[in-house]
N, C-alpha and C positions, 0 to 999 in steps of 0.2 A: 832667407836662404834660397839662393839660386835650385831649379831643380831641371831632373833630365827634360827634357824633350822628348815627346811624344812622335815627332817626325820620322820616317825613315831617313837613314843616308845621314846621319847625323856623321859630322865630320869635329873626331878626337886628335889631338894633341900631348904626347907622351912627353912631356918635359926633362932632356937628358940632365939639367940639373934644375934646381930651387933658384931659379934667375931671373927678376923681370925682366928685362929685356930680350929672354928667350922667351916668355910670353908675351909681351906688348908684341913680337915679332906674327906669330901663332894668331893673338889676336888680329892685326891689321888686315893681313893676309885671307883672313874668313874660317879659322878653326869656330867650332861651338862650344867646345866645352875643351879646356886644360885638364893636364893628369901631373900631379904630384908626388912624390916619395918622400918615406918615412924609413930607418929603420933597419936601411938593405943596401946591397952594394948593387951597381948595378952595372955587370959586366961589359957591354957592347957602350955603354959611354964611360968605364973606367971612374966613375961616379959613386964615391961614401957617400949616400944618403945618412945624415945622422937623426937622433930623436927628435918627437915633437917640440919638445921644449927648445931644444937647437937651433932649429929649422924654423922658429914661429914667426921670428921676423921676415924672413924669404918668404915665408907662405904669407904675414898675411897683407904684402905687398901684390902678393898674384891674384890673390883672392877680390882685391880693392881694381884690379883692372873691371871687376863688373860680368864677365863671363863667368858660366858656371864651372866649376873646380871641383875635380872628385881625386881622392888620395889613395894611393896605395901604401896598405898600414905596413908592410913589414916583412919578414920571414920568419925565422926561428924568432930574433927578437922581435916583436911585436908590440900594438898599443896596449896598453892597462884597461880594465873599467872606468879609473876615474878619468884618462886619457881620452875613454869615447866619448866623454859628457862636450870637451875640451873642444874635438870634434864637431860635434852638433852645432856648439853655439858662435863657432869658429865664420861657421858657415857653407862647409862644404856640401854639395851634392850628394858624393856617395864615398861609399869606400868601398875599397877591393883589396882582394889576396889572391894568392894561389889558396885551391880546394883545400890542399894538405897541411896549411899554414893557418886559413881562419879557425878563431878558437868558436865555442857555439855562442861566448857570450858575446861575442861582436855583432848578431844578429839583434841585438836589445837597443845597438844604439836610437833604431828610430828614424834611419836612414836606409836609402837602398845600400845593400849589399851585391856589390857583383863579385861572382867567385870565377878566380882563372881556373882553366884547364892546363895539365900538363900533358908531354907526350905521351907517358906513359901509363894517362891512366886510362884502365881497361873498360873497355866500350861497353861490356855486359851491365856497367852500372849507369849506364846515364841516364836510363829512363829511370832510376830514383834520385837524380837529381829534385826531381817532384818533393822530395821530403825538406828541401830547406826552402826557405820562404825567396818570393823575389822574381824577376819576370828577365834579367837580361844574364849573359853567360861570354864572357872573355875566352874565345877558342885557339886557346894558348895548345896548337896542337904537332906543330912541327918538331921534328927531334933539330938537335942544334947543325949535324951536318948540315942540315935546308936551310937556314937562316943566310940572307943574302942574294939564294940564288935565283932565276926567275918561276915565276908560279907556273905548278904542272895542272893538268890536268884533272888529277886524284887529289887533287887539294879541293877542287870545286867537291868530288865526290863527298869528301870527312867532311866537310862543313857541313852538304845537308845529311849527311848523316847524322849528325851531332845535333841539329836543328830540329831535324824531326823526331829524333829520340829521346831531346830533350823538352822540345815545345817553348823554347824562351829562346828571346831577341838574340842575336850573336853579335856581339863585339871583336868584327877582324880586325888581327894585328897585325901592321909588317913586317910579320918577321921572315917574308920570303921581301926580294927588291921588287917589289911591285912599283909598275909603272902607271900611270891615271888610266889609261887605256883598259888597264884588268878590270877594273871598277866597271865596267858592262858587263863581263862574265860574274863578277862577284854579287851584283844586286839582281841580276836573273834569279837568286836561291831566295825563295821566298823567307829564311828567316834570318837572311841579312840586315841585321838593322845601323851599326855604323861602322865604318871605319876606324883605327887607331893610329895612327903615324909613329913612331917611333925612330932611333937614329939608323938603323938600317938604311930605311930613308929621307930623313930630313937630314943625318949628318949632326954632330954638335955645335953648331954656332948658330948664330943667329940670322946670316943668312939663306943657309941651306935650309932652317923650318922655316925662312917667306917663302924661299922661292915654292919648294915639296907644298907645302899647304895652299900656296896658291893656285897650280897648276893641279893638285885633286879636288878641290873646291869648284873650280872651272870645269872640271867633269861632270863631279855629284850635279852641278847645276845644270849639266849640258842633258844627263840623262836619267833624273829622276824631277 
Protein backbone atom coordinates (compact mmCIF):
# COMPACT_ATOMS: atom_id res chain seq x y z
CA UNK A 1 0.00 0.00 0.00
CA UNK A 2 1.08 3.20 -1.41
CA UNK A 3 1.07 5.89 1.48
CA UNK A 4 0.81 9.86 1.97
CA UNK A 5 3.74 11.70 1.66
CA UNK A 6 5.22 13.44 4.28
CA UNK A 7 6.27 16.40 1.93
CA UNK A 8 4.79 19.78 1.94
CA UNK A 9 3.12 21.00 -1.56
CA UNK A 10 2.06 17.64 -2.24
CA UNK A 11 0.35 17.97 -5.56
CA UNK A 12 -3.56 15.96 -5.69
CA UNK A 13 -5.33 14.91 -8.56
CA UNK A 14 -9.24 14.87 -8.21
CA UNK A 15 -10.34 12.49 -10.92
CA UNK A 16 -13.57 13.88 -12.69
CA UNK A 17 -14.34 10.12 -13.56
CA UNK A 18 -12.90 6.39 -12.77
CA UNK A 19 -10.74 6.55 -16.11
CA UNK A 20 -7.12 5.44 -16.68
CA UNK A 21 -6.28 7.54 -19.12
CA UNK A 22 -7.59 10.54 -16.99
CA UNK A 23 -4.93 9.29 -14.59
CA UNK A 24 -1.97 8.07 -16.74
CA UNK A 25 -2.63 11.85 -17.98
CA UNK A 26 -2.33 13.24 -14.02
CA UNK A 27 0.29 10.78 -13.66
CA UNK A 28 2.76 11.92 -16.72
CA UNK A 29 2.21 15.44 -16.05
CA UNK A 30 3.65 15.11 -12.09
CA UNK A 31 0.42 14.80 -9.81
CA UNK A 32 1.64 12.64 -6.47
CA UNK A 33 -1.16 11.11 -5.36
CA UNK A 34 -4.87 10.50 -7.62
CA UNK A 35 -8.28 10.89 -5.91
CA UNK A 36 -11.18 8.54 -6.65
CA UNK A 37 -15.01 8.28 -6.09
CA UNK A 38 -17.23 5.93 -4.75
CA UNK A 39 -20.81 6.26 -4.24
CA UNK A 40 -21.80 10.02 -5.06
CA UNK A 41 -22.74 12.15 -7.95
CA UNK A 42 -20.45 14.41 -8.56
CA UNK A 43 -21.88 17.70 -9.83
CA UNK A 44 -19.18 20.08 -11.52
CA UNK A 45 -18.09 16.86 -13.86
CA UNK A 46 -21.77 15.72 -14.23
CA UNK A 47 -20.26 12.31 -13.07
CA UNK A 48 -22.48 8.98 -11.38
CA UNK A 49 -19.92 7.65 -9.34
CA UNK A 50 -21.26 4.16 -8.78
CA UNK A 51 -20.40 1.35 -5.78
CA UNK A 52 -17.30 -0.20 -4.93
CA UNK A 53 -18.10 -3.40 -6.43
CA UNK A 54 -19.03 -1.25 -9.76
CA UNK A 55 -16.21 0.78 -9.96
CA UNK A 56 -13.36 -2.08 -8.99
CA UNK A 57 -12.31 -2.72 -12.23
CA UNK A 58 -11.73 1.42 -12.99
CA UNK A 59 -10.13 1.53 -9.75
CA UNK A 60 -8.07 -1.19 -9.82
CA UNK A 61 -6.49 -0.15 -13.14
CA UNK A 62 -5.72 3.40 -11.42
CA UNK A 63 -4.48 1.91 -8.70
CA UNK A 64 -1.83 -0.39 -10.80
CA UNK A 65 -0.52 2.96 -12.36
CA UNK A 66 1.92 2.75 -9.15
CA UNK A 67 1.04 6.27 -7.67
CA UNK A 68 -0.54 6.50 -4.48
CA UNK A 69 -4.68 6.70 -4.74
CA UNK A 70 -6.95 7.86 -1.92
CA UNK A 71 -10.84 7.46 -2.49
CA UNK A 72 -13.62 9.30 -1.65
CA UNK A 73 -16.24 6.86 0.02
CA UNK A 74 -19.59 8.48 -0.63
CA UNK A 75 -22.34 10.67 0.72
CA UNK A 76 -25.58 9.66 2.15
CA UNK A 77 -24.80 6.13 0.36
CA UNK A 78 -21.68 5.19 1.64
CA UNK A 79 -19.03 2.21 2.19
CA UNK A 80 -20.24 -0.83 4.48
CA UNK A 81 -17.80 -2.31 7.16
CA UNK A 82 -17.02 -5.35 5.18
CA UNK A 83 -16.55 -2.73 2.16
CA UNK A 84 -13.62 -0.98 4.43
CA UNK A 85 -11.71 -4.37 4.63
CA UNK A 86 -12.16 -4.25 0.56
CA UNK A 87 -10.58 -1.04 0.86
CA UNK A 88 -7.46 -1.72 2.84
CA UNK A 89 -6.43 -4.53 0.81
CA UNK A 90 -7.34 -2.88 -2.40
CA UNK A 91 -4.64 -0.73 -1.68
CA UNK A 92 -5.52 2.55 -1.30
CA UNK A 93 -3.87 5.53 0.78
CA UNK A 94 -6.60 6.90 2.45
CA UNK A 95 -10.19 7.66 2.35
CA UNK A 96 -12.14 10.78 2.63
CA UNK A 97 -15.71 12.30 3.17
CA UNK A 98 -17.36 15.25 4.02
CA UNK A 99 -17.44 15.65 8.08
CA UNK A 100 -21.31 15.08 7.99
CA UNK A 101 -21.15 12.04 5.91
CA UNK A 102 -18.29 9.84 7.68
CA UNK A 103 -19.87 7.32 9.78
CA UNK A 104 -17.43 6.65 13.08
CA UNK A 105 -16.83 3.26 11.91
CA UNK A 106 -14.90 4.32 8.95
CA UNK A 107 -12.33 5.43 11.31
CA UNK A 108 -11.34 1.41 12.15
CA UNK A 109 -10.49 0.94 8.71
CA UNK A 110 -6.55 1.33 9.49
CA UNK A 111 -6.03 3.95 7.06
CA UNK A 112 -5.73 7.69 7.11
CA UNK A 113 -8.94 9.32 7.24
CA UNK A 114 -9.34 12.81 5.87
CA UNK A 115 -12.45 14.46 6.64
CA UNK A 116 -13.93 17.37 4.20
CA UNK A 117 -15.11 20.55 5.52
CA UNK A 118 -18.25 22.23 4.28
CA UNK A 119 -19.32 25.88 3.97
CA UNK A 120 -21.35 25.80 6.38
CA UNK A 121 -19.97 24.34 9.17
CA UNK A 122 -19.56 26.59 12.06
CA UNK A 123 -16.17 27.73 12.89
CA UNK A 124 -16.96 27.47 16.96
CA UNK A 125 -16.26 23.82 16.38
CA UNK A 126 -13.05 23.28 14.70
CA UNK A 127 -10.80 23.34 17.52
CA UNK A 128 -12.73 19.82 18.37
CA UNK A 129 -11.92 18.62 15.37
CA UNK A 130 -9.03 17.24 17.92
CA UNK A 131 -11.57 14.61 18.94
CA UNK A 132 -11.23 12.30 15.72
CA UNK A 133 -8.12 10.79 14.97
CA UNK A 134 -5.82 11.84 11.96
CA UNK A 135 -3.43 14.82 11.09
CA UNK A 136 -4.69 16.21 7.63
CA UNK A 137 -8.21 18.32 6.95
CA UNK A 138 -9.77 18.92 3.22
CA UNK A 139 -10.86 22.72 3.54
CA UNK A 140 -13.91 22.28 1.66
CA UNK A 141 -14.79 25.94 2.55
CA UNK A 142 -16.37 28.03 -0.16
CA UNK A 143 -20.12 28.37 -0.50
CA UNK A 144 -20.96 27.26 -4.19
CA UNK A 145 -21.63 31.02 -5.44
CA UNK A 146 -17.13 31.17 -5.24
CA UNK A 147 -16.56 28.15 -7.03
CA UNK A 148 -14.85 29.21 -10.38
CA UNK A 149 -14.28 32.49 -9.44
CA UNK A 150 -10.66 33.98 -8.92
CA UNK A 151 -9.17 33.76 -5.14
CA UNK A 152 -9.86 36.65 -2.87
CA UNK A 153 -8.13 37.78 -0.31
CA UNK A 154 -10.29 36.34 2.66
CA UNK A 155 -9.90 33.12 1.31
CA UNK A 156 -6.02 33.24 2.43
CA UNK A 157 -7.71 34.62 5.80
CA UNK A 158 -10.39 30.99 6.46
CA UNK A 159 -7.64 28.89 5.64
CA UNK A 160 -5.38 30.01 8.38
CA UNK A 161 -7.97 30.36 10.35
CA UNK A 162 -9.10 26.77 9.91
CA UNK A 163 -5.31 25.76 10.04
CA UNK A 164 -4.70 27.15 13.31
CA UNK A 165 -7.82 26.21 14.77
CA UNK A 166 -7.54 23.02 13.80
CA UNK A 167 -3.74 22.20 13.97
CA UNK A 168 -3.85 19.59 10.92
CA UNK A 169 -2.31 19.72 7.34
CA UNK A 170 -4.85 21.39 4.96
CA UNK A 171 -5.79 19.79 1.79
CA UNK A 172 -6.72 22.99 -0.76
CA UNK A 173 -9.14 22.45 -3.30
CA UNK A 174 -9.95 24.37 -6.38
CA UNK A 175 -12.83 25.11 -6.02
CA UNK A 176 -12.18 28.89 -6.57
CA UNK A 177 -10.11 29.08 -10.75
CA UNK A 178 -6.86 29.20 -9.23
CA UNK A 179 -4.11 29.94 -11.35
CA UNK A 180 -0.37 28.45 -10.48
CA UNK A 181 0.63 31.91 -9.69
CA UNK A 182 -1.79 31.67 -6.18
CA UNK A 183 0.26 28.89 -5.10
CA UNK A 184 2.85 31.57 -3.66
CA UNK A 185 0.10 33.15 -1.61
CA UNK A 186 -1.33 29.80 -0.78
CA UNK A 187 1.96 27.95 0.84
CA UNK A 188 3.04 31.36 2.61
CA UNK A 189 0.00 29.71 5.45
CA UNK A 190 1.98 27.72 7.30
CA UNK A 191 -0.63 24.88 7.37
CA UNK A 192 -0.85 24.48 3.84
CA UNK A 193 0.21 21.22 3.10
CA UNK A 194 -1.21 20.21 -0.60
CA UNK A 195 -2.88 21.08 -3.20
CA UNK A 196 -6.15 19.29 -4.88
CA UNK A 197 -6.92 19.96 -8.49
CA UNK A 198 -10.19 19.31 -9.34
CA UNK A 199 -12.41 20.09 -12.83
CA UNK A 200 -12.96 23.78 -11.99
CA UNK A 201 -9.47 23.58 -13.11
CA UNK A 202 -8.19 20.76 -15.07
CA UNK A 203 -11.64 20.54 -17.04
CA UNK A 204 -12.79 16.91 -17.93
CA UNK A 205 -10.75 15.32 -20.33
CA UNK A 206 -7.69 14.36 -20.49
CA UNK A 207 -6.04 17.08 -21.72
CA UNK A 208 -7.02 19.85 -19.69
CA UNK A 209 -5.63 17.53 -16.27
CA UNK A 210 -1.92 17.40 -18.40
CA UNK A 211 -1.83 20.59 -19.15
CA UNK A 212 -3.44 22.20 -15.27
CA UNK A 213 -1.19 19.58 -13.39
CA UNK A 214 1.73 20.39 -15.33
CA UNK A 215 1.87 24.01 -15.12
CA UNK A 216 1.07 23.79 -11.01
CA UNK A 217 3.64 21.15 -10.72
CA UNK A 218 6.08 23.66 -12.52
CA UNK A 219 5.13 26.03 -9.69
CA UNK A 220 5.15 23.78 -6.45
CA UNK A 221 8.71 23.06 -7.93
CA UNK A 222 9.47 26.58 -8.80
CA UNK A 223 8.57 27.63 -5.07
CA UNK A 224 8.88 25.20 -2.46
Amino acid sequence: MAEISEKRGLLIVSLPKNEIKLAKAAKDAGAEILEVHVNMLHPAAGTRFRSLNQERGALEAILATGLPVGIVIGEEETISRRELQEIKQLGFCYISASINMLRPYHFEVGLPVIPALYPAFPSEMLPYLRTLPGEWLVADILPLEAHGKEMRAEDLVRLSMVGQMTDRRLVIPTQRKLQPDDLTYLFQLPYANAIRLSTVVTGNGSEGIFRATSDFREKLDAIL
